[in-house]
Every structure is written in C-alpha cells, then in structure tokens.
VEXSE-929403 format. One record per residue: residue number from 1; x, y, z of N, C-alpha, C, O, CB in turn. Coordinates in steps of 0.02 Angstrom, whole numbers, padded with zeros to 5 digits. Glycine has a CB too. Example, Ala and Ser with C-alpha at 12.3 -4.5 7.8 and 13.67 -1.06 7.14 Angstrom:
2
<rec n="1" n_east="00660" n_north="-00284" n_up="00390" ca_east="00615" ca_north="-00225" ca_up="00390" c_east="00660" c_north="-00165" c_up="00390" o_east="00712" o_north="-00166" o_up="00423" cb_east="00565" cb_north="-00224" cb_up="00452"/>
<rec n="2" n_east="00642" n_north="-00112" n_up="00354" ca_east="00684" ca_north="-00053" ca_up="00357" c_east="00645" c_north="00002" c_up="00394" o_east="00670" o_north="00057" o_up="00402" cb_east="00704" cb_north="-00030" cb_up="00286"/>
//
This chain:
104
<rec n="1" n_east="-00161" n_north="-00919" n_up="00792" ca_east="-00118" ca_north="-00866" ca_up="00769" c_east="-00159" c_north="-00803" c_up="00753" o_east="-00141" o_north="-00748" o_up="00775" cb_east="-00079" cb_north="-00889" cb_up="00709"/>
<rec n="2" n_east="-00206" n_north="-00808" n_up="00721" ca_east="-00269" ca_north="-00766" ca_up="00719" c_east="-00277" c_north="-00718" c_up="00772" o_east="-00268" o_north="-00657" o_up="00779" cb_east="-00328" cb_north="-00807" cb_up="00720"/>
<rec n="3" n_east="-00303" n_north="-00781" n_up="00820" ca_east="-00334" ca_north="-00730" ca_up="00879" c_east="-00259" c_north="-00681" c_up="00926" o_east="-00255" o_north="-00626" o_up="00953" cb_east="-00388" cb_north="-00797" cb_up="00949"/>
<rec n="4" n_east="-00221" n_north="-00727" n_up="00918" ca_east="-00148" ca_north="-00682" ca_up="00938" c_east="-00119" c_north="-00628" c_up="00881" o_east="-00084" o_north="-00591" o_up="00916" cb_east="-00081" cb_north="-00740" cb_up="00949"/>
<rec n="5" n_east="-00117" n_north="-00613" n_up="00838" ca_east="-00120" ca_north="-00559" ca_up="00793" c_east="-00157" c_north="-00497" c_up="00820" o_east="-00135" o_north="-00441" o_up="00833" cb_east="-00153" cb_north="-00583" cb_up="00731"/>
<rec n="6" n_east="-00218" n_north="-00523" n_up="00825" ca_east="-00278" ca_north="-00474" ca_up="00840" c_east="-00293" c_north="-00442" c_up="00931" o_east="-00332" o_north="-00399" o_up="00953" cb_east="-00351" cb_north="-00524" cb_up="00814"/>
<rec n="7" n_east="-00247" n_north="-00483" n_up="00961" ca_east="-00273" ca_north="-00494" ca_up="01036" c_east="-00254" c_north="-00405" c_up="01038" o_east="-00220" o_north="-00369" o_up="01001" cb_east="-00220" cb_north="-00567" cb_up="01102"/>
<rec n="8" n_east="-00295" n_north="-00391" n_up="01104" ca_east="-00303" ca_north="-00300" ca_up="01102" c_east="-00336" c_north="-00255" c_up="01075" o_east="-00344" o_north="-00196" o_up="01090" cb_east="-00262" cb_north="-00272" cb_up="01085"/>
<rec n="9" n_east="-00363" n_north="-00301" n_up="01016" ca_east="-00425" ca_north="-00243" ca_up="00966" c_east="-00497" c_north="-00245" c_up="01002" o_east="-00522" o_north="-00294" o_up="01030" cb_east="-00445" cb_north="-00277" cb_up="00866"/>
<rec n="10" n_east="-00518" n_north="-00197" n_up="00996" ca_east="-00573" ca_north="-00171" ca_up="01013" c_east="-00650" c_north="-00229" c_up="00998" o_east="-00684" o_north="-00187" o_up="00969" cb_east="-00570" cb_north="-00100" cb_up="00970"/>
<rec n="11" n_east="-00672" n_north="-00259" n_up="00999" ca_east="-00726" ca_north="-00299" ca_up="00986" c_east="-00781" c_north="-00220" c_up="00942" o_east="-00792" o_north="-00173" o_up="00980" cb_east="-00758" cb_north="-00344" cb_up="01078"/>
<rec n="12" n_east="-00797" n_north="-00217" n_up="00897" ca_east="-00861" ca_north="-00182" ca_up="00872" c_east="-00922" c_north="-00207" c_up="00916" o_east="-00936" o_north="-00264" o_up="00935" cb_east="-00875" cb_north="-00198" cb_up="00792"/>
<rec n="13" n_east="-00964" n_north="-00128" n_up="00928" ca_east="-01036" ca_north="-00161" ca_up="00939" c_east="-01086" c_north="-00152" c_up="00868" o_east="-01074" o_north="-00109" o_up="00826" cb_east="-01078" cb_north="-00119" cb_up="01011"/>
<rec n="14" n_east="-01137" n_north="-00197" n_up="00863" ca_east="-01165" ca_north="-00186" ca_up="00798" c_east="-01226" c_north="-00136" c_up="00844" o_east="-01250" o_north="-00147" o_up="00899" cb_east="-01191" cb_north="-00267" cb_up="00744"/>
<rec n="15" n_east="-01234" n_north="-00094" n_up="00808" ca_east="-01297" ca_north="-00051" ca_up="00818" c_east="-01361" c_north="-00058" c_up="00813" o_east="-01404" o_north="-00030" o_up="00846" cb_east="-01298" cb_north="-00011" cb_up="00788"/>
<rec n="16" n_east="-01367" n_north="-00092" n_up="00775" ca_east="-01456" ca_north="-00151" ca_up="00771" c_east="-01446" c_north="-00154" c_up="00825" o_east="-01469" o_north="-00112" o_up="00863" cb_east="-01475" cb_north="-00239" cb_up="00731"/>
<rec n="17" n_east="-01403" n_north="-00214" n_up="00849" ca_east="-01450" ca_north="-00293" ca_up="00894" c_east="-01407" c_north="-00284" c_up="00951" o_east="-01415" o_north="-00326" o_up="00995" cb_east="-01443" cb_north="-00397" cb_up="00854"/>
<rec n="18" n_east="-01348" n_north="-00224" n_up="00965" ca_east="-01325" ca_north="-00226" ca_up="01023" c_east="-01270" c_north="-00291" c_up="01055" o_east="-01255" o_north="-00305" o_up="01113" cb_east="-01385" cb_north="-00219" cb_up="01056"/>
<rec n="19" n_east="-01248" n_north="-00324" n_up="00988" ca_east="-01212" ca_north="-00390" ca_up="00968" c_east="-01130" c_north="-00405" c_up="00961" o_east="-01105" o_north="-00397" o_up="00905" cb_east="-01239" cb_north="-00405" cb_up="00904"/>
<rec n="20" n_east="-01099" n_north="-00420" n_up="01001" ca_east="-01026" ca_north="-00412" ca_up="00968" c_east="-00994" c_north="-00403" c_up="00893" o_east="-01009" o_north="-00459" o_up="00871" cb_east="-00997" cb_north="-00464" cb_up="00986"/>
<rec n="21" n_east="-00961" n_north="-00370" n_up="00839" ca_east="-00971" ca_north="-00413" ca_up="00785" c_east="-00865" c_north="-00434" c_up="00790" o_east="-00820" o_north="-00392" o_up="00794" cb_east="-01019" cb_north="-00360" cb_up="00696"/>
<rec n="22" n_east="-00858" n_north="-00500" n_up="00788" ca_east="-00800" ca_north="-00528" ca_up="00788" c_east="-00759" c_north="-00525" c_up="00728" o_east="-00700" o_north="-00538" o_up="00735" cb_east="-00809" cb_north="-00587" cb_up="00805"/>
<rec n="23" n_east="-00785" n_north="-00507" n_up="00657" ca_east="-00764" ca_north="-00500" ca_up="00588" c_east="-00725" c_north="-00550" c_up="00594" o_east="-00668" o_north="-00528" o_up="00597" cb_east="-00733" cb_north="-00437" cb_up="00561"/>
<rec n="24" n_east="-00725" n_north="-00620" n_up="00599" ca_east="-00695" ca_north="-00677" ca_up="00601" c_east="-00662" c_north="-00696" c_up="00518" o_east="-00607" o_north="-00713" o_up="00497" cb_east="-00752" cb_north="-00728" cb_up="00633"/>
<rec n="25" n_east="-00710" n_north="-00687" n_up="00497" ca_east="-00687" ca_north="-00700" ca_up="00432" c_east="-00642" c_north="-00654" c_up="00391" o_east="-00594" o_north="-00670" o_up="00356" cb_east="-00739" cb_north="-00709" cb_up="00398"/>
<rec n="26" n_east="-00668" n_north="-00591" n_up="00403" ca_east="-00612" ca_north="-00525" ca_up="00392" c_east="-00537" c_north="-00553" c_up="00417" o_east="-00488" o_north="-00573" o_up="00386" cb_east="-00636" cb_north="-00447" cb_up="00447"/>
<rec n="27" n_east="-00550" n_north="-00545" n_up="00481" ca_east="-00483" ca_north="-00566" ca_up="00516" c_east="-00425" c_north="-00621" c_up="00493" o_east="-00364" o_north="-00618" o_up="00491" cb_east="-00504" cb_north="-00590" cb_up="00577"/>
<rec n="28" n_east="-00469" n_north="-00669" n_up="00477" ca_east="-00430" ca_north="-00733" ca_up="00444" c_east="-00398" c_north="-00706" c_up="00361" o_east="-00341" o_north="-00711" o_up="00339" cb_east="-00497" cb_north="-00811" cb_up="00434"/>
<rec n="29" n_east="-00451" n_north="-00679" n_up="00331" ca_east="-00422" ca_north="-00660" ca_up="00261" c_east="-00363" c_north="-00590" c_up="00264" o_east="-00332" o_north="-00566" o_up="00216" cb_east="-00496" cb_north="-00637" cb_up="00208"/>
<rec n="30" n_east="-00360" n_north="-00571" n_up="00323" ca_east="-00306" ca_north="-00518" ca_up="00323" c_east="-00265" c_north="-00525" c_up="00316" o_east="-00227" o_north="-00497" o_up="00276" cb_east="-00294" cb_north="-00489" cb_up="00358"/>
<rec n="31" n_east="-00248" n_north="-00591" n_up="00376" ca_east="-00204" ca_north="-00630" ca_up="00414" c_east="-00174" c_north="-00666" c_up="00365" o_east="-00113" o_north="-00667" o_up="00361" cb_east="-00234" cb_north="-00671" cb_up="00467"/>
<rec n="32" n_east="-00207" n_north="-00694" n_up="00330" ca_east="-00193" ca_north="-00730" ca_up="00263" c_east="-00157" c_north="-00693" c_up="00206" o_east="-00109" o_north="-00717" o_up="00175" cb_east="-00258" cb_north="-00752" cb_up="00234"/>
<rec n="33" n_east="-00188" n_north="-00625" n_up="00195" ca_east="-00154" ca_north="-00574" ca_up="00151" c_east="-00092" c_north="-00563" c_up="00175" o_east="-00040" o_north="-00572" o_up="00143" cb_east="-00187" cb_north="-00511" cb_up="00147"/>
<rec n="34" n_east="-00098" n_north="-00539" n_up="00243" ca_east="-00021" ca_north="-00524" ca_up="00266" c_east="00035" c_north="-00544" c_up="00279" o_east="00085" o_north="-00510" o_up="00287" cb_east="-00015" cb_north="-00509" cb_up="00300"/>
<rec n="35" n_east="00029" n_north="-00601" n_up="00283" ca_east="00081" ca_north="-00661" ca_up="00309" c_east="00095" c_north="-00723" c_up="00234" o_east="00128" o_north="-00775" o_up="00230" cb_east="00032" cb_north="-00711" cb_up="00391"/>
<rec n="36" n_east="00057" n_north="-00689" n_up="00190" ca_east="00034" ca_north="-00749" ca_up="00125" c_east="00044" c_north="-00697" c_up="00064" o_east="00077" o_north="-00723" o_up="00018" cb_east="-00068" cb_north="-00785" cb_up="00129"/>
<rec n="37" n_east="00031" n_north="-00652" n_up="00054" ca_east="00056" ca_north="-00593" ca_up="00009" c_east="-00039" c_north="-00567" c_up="-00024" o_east="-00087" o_north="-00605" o_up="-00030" cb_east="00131" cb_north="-00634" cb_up="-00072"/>
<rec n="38" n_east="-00036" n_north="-00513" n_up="-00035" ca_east="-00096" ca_north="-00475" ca_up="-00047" c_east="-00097" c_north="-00478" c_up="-00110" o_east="-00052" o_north="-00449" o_up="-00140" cb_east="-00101" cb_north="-00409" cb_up="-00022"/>
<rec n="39" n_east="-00144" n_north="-00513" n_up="-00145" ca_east="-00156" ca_north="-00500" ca_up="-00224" c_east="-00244" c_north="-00529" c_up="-00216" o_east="-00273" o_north="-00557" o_up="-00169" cb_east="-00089" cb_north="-00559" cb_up="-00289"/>
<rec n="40" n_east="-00268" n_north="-00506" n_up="-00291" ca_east="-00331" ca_north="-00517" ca_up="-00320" c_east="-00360" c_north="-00590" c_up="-00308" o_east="-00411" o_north="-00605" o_up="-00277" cb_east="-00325" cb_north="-00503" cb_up="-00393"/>
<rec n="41" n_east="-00311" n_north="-00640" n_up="-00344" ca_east="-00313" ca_north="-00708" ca_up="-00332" c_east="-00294" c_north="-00728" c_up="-00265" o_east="-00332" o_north="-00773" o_up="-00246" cb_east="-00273" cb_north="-00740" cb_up="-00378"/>
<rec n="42" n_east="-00250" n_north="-00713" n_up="-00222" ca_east="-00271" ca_north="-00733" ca_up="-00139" c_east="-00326" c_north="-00693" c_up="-00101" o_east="-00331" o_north="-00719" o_up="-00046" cb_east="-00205" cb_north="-00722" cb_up="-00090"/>
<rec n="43" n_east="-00359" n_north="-00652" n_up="-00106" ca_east="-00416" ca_north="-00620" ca_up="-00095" c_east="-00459" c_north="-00682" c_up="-00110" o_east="-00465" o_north="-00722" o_up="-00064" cb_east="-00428" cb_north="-00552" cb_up="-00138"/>
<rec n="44" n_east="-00486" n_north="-00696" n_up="-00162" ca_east="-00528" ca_north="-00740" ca_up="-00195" c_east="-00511" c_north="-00835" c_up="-00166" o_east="-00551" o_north="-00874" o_up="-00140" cb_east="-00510" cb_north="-00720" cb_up="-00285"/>
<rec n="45" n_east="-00471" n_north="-00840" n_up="-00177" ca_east="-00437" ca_north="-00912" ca_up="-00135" c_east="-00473" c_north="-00897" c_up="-00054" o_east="-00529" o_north="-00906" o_up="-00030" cb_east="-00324" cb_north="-00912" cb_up="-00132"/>
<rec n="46" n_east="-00419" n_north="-00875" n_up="-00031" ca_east="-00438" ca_north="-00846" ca_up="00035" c_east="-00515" c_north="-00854" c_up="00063" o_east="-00531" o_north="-00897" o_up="00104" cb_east="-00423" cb_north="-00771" cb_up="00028"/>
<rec n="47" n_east="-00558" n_north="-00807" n_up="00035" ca_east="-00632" ca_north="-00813" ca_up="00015" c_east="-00664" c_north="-00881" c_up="00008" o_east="-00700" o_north="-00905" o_up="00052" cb_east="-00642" cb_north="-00782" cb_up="-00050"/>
<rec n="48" n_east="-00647" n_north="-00915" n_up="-00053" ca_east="-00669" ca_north="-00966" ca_up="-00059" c_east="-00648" c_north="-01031" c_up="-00001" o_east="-00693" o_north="-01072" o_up="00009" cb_east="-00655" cb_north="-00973" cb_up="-00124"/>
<rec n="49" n_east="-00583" n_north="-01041" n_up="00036" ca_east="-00571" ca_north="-01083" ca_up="00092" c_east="-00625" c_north="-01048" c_up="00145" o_east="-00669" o_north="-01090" o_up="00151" cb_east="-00486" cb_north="-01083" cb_up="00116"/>
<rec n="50" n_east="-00641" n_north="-00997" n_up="00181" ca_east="-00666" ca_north="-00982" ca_up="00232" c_east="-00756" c_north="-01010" c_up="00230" o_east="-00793" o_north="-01038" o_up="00270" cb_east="-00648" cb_north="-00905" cb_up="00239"/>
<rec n="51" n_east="-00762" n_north="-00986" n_up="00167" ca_east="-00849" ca_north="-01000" ca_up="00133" c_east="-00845" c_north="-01085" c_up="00148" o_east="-00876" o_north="-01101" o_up="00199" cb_east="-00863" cb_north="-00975" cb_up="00018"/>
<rec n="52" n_east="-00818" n_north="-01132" n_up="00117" ca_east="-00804" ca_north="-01202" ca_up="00119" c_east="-00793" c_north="-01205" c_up="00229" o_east="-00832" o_north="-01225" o_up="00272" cb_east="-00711" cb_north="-01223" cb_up="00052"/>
<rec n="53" n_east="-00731" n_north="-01178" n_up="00234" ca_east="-00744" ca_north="-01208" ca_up="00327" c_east="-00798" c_north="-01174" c_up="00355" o_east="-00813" o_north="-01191" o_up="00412" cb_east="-00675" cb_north="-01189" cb_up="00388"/>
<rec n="54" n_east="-00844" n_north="-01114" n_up="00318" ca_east="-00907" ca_north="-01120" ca_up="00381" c_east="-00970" c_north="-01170" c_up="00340" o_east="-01013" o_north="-01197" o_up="00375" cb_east="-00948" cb_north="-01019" cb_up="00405"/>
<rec n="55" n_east="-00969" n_north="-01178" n_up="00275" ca_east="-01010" ca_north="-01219" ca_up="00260" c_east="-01002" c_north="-01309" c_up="00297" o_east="-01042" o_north="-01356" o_up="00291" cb_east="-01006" cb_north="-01209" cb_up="00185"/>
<rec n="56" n_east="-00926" n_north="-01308" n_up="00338" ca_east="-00947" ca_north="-01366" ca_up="00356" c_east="-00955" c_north="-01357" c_up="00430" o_east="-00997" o_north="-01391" o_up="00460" cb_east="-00902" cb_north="-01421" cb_up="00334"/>
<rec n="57" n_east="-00917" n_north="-01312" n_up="00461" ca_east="-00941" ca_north="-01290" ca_up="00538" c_east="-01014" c_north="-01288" c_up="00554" o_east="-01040" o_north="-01313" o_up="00603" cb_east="-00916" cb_north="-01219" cb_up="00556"/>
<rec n="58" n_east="-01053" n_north="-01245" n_up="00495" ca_east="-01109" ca_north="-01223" ca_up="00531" c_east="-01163" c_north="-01235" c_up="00493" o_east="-01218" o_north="-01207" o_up="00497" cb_east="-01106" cb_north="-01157" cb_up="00550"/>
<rec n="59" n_east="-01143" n_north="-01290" n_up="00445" ca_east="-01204" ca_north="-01343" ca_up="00406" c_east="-01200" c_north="-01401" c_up="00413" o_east="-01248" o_north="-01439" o_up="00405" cb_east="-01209" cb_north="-01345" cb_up="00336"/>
<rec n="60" n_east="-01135" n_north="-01422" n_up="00432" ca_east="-01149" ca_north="-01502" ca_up="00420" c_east="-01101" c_north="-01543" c_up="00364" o_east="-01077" o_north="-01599" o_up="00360" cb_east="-01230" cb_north="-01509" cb_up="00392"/>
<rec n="61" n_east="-01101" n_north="-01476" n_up="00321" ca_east="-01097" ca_north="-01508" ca_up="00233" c_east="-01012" c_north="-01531" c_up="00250" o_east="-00968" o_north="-01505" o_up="00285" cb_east="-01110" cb_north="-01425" cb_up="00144"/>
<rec n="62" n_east="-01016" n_north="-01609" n_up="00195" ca_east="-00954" ca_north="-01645" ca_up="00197" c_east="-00946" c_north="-01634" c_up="00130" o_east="-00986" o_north="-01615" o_up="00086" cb_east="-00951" cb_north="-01719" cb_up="00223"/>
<rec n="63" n_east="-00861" n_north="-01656" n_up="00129" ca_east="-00829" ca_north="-01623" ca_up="00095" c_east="-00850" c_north="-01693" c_up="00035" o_east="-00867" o_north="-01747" o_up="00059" cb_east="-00749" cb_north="-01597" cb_up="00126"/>
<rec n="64" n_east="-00848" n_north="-01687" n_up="-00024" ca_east="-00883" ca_north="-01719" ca_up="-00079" c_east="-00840" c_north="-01798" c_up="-00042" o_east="-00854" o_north="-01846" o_up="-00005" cb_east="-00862" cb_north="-01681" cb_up="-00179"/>
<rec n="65" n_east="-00795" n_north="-01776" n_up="-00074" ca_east="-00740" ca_north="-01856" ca_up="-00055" c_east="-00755" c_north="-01898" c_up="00007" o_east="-00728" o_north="-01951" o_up="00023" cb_east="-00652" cb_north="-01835" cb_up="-00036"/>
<rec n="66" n_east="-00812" n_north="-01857" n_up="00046" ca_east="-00813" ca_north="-01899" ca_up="00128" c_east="-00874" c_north="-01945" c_up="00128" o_east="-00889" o_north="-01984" o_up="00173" cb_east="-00823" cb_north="-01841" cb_up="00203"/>
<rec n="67" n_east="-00907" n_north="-01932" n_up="00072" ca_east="-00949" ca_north="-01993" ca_up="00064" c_east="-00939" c_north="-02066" c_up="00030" o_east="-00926" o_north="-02075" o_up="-00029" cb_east="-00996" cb_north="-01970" cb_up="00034"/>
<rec n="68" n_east="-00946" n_north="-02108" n_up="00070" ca_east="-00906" ca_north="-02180" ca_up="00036" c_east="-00915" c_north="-02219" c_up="-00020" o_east="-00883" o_north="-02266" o_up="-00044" cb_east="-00910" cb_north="-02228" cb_up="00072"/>
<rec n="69" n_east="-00981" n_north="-02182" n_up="-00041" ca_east="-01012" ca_north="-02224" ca_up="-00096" c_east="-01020" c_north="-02170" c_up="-00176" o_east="-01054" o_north="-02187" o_up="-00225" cb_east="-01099" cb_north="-02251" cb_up="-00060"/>
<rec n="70" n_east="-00971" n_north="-02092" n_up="-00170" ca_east="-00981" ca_north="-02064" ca_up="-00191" c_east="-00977" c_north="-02065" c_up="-00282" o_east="-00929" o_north="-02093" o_up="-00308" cb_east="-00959" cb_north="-02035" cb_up="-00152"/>
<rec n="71" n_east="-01033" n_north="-02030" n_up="-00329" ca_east="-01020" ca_north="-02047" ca_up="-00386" c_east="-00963" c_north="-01995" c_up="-00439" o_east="-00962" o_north="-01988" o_up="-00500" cb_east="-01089" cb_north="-02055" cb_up="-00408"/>
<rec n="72" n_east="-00918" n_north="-01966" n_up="-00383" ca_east="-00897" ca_north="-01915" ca_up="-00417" c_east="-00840" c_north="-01960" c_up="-00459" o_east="-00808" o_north="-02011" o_up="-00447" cb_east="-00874" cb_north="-01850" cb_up="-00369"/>
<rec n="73" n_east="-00846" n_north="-01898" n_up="-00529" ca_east="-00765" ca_north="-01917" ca_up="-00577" c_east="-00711" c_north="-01913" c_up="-00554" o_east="-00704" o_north="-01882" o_up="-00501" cb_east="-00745" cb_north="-01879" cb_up="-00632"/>
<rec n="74" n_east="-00671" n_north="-01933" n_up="-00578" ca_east="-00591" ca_north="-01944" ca_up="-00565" c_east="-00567" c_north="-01867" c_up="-00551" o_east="-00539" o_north="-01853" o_up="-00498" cb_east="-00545" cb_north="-01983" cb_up="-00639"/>
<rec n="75" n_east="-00583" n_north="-01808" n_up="-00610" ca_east="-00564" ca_north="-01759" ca_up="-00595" c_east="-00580" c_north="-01729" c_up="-00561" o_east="-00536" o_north="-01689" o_up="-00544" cb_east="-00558" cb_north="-01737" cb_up="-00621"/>
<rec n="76" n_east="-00678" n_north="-01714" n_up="-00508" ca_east="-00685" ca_north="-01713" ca_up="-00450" c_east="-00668" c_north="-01727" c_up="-00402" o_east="-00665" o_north="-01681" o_up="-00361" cb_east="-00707" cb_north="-01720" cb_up="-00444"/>
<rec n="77" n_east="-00650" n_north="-01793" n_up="-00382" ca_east="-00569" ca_north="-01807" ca_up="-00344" c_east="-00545" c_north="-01778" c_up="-00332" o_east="-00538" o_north="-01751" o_up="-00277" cb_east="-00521" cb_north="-01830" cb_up="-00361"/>
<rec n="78" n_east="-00516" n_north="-01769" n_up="-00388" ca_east="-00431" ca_north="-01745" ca_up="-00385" c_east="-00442" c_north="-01666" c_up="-00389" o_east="-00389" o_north="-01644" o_up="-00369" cb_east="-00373" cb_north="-01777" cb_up="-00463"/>
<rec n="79" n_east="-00478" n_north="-01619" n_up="-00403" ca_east="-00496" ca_north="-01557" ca_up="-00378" c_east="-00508" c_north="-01553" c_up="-00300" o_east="-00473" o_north="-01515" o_up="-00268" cb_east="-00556" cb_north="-01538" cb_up="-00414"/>
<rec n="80" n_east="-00553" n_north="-01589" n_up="-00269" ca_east="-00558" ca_north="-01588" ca_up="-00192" c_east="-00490" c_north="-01605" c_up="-00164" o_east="-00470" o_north="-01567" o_up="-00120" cb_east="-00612" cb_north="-01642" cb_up="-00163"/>
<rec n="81" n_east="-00457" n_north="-01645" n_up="-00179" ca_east="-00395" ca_north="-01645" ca_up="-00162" c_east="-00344" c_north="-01611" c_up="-00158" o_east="-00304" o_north="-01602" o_up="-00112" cb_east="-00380" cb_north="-01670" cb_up="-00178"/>
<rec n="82" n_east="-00347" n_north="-01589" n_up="-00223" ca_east="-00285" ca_north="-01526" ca_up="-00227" c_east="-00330" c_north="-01457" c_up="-00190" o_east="-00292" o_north="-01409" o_up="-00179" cb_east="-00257" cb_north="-01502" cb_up="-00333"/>
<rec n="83" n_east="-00389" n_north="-01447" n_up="-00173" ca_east="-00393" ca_north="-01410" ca_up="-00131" c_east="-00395" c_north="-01408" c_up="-00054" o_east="-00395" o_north="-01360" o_up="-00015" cb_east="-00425" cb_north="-01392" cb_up="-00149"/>
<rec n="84" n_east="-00397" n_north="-01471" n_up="-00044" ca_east="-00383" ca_north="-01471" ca_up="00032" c_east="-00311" c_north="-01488" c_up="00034" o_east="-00302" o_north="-01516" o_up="00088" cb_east="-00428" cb_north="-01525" cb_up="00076"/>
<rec n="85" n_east="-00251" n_north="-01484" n_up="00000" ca_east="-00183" ca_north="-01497" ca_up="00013" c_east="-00162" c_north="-01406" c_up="-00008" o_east="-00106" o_north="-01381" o_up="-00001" cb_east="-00145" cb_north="-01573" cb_up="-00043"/>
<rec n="86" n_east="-00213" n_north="-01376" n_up="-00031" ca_east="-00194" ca_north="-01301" ca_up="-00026" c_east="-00193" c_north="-01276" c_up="00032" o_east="-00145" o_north="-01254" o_up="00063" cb_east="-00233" cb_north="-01259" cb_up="-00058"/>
<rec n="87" n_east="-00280" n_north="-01284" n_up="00055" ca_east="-00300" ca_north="-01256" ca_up="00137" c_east="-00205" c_north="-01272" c_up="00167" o_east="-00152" o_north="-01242" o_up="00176" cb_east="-00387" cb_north="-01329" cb_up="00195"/>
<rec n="88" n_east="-00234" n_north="-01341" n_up="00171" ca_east="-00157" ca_north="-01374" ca_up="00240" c_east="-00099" c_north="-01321" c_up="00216" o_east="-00077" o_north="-01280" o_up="00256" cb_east="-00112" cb_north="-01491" cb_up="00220"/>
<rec n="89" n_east="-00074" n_north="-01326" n_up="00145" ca_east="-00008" ca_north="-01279" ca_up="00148" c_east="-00005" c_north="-01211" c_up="00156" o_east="00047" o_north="-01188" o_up="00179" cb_east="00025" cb_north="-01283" cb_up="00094"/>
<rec n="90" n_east="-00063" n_north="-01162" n_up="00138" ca_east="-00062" ca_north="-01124" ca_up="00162" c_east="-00060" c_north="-01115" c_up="00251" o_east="-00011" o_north="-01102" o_up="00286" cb_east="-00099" cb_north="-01107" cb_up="00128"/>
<rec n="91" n_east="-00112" n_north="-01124" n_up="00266" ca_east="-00122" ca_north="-01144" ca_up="00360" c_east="-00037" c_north="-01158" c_up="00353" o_east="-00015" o_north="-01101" o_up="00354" cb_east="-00192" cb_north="-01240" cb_up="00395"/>
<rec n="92" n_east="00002" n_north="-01189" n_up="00349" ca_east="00073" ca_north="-01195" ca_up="00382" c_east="00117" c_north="-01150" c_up="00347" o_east="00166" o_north="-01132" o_up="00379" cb_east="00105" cb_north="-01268" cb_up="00380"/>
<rec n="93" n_east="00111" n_north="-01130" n_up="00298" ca_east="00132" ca_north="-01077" ca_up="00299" c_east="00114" c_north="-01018" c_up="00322" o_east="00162" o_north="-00982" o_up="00312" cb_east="00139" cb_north="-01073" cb_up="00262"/>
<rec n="94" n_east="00060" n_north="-00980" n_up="00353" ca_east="00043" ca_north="-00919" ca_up="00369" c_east="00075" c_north="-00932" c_up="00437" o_east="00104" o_north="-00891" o_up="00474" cb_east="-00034" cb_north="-00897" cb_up="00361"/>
<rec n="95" n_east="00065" n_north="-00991" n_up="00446" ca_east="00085" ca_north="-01013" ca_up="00529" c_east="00172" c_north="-01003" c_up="00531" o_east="00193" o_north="-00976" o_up="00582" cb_east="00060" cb_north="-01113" cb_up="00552"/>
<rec n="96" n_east="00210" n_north="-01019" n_up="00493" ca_east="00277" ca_north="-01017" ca_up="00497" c_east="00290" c_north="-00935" c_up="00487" o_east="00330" o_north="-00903" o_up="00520" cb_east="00312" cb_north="-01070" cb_up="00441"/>
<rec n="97" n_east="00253" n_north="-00909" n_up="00440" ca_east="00284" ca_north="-00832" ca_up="00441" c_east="00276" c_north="-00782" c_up="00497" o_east="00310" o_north="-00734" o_up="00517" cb_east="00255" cb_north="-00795" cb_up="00386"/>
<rec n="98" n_east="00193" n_north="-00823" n_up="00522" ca_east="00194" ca_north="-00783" ca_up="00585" c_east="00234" c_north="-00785" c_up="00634" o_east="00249" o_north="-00731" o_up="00661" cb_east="00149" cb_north="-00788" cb_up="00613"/>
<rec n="99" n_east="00264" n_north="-00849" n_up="00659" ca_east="00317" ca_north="-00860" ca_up="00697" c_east="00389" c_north="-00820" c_up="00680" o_east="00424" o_north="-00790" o_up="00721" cb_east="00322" cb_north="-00930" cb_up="00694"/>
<rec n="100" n_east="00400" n_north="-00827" n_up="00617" ca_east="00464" ca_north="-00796" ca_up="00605" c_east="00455" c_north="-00721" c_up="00623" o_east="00499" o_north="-00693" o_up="00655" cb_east="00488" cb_north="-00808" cb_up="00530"/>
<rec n="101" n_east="00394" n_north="-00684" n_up="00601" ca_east="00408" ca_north="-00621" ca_up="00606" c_east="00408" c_north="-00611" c_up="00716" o_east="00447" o_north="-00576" o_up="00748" cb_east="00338" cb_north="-00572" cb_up="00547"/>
<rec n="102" n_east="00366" n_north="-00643" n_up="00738" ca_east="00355" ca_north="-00647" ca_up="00821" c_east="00416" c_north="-00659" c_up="00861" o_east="00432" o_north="-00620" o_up="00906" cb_east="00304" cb_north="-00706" cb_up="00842"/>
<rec n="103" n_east="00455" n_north="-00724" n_up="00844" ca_east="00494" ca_north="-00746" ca_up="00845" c_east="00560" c_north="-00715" c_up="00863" o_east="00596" o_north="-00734" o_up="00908" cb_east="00484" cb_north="-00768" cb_up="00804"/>
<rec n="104" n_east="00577" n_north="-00640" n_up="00800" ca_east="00644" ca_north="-00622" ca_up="00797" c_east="00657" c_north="-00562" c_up="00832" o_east="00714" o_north="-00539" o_up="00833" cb_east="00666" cb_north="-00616" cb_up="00732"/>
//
C-alpha cells in the first residue's frame, strides 16, 4: 500500500554518494499518519514499530518472546505482546482506510 501511495514520486539523488535515497521509513510513517490520524503519540509509536522491523530485517534481532528458553517476566510477555497485536492492528487498519479512500 506504501509503495502504491507513493508510485510516481520522484526517487531523490543523495549528493555525496550519487545513491538513490528511498525515505522508506519516512514514507511508512506518513502513510501511517495519514490513513491512522497525525498526533505526537502516533509519530512516536509509528517510530518506534519501524526501528523494531529494521532491527529485525537488517540484524537478525528476535523478538524477546522468540527465544524458547527465555528468562523474561510475565509482564515482559505481555508487553511484547500487546505490542505486536498493535503493529498487526494498525497494518489492517491503515490497509482498510487505504482501500476505502482508493476504492470510492
């Protein structure tokens, strides 16, 4: 939905290195603002989901709960949890508004 939002924009060149720059992450938190409503605290949410999916894209790093033998507390748990049942509802919701507004 992202990349269809955006399809037609101009790619930036970076001036150093002569490099595409994709503002991938910009893009997603826009997308997120716009379709999800713009405030201080979804800025910051927003932020914090994208930081978490490239720390596991492009490190490796698992999510606490995915280790089997893990020593975390009950309320560590249940924090990782209620934040990955945020990611998911948001993601279907940005996804349903985008449709509705495409859609009509």
């Amino acid at each position: 939905m992202v990349n269809l939002e955006y399809r037609g924009t101009k790619t930036e060149i970076c001036l150093t290195c002569n490099q595409p720059k994709f503002s991938v992450s910009k893009k997603y938190r826009e997308f997120l603002l716009k379709y999800l409503g713009n405030s201080k605290n979804n800025k910051r949410k927003f932020n914090d989901y994208y930081s978490l999916r490239s720390k596991i894209v492009h490190t490796g790093q698992l999510l606490k709960t995915e280790n089997l033998y893990s020593n975390l507390t009950k309320e560590e748990k249940h924090q990782e949890f209620i934040t990955i049942i945020e990611i998911l509802q948001i993601s279907k919701l940005s996804i349903i508004q985008w449709l509705l507004k495409h859609l009509n």
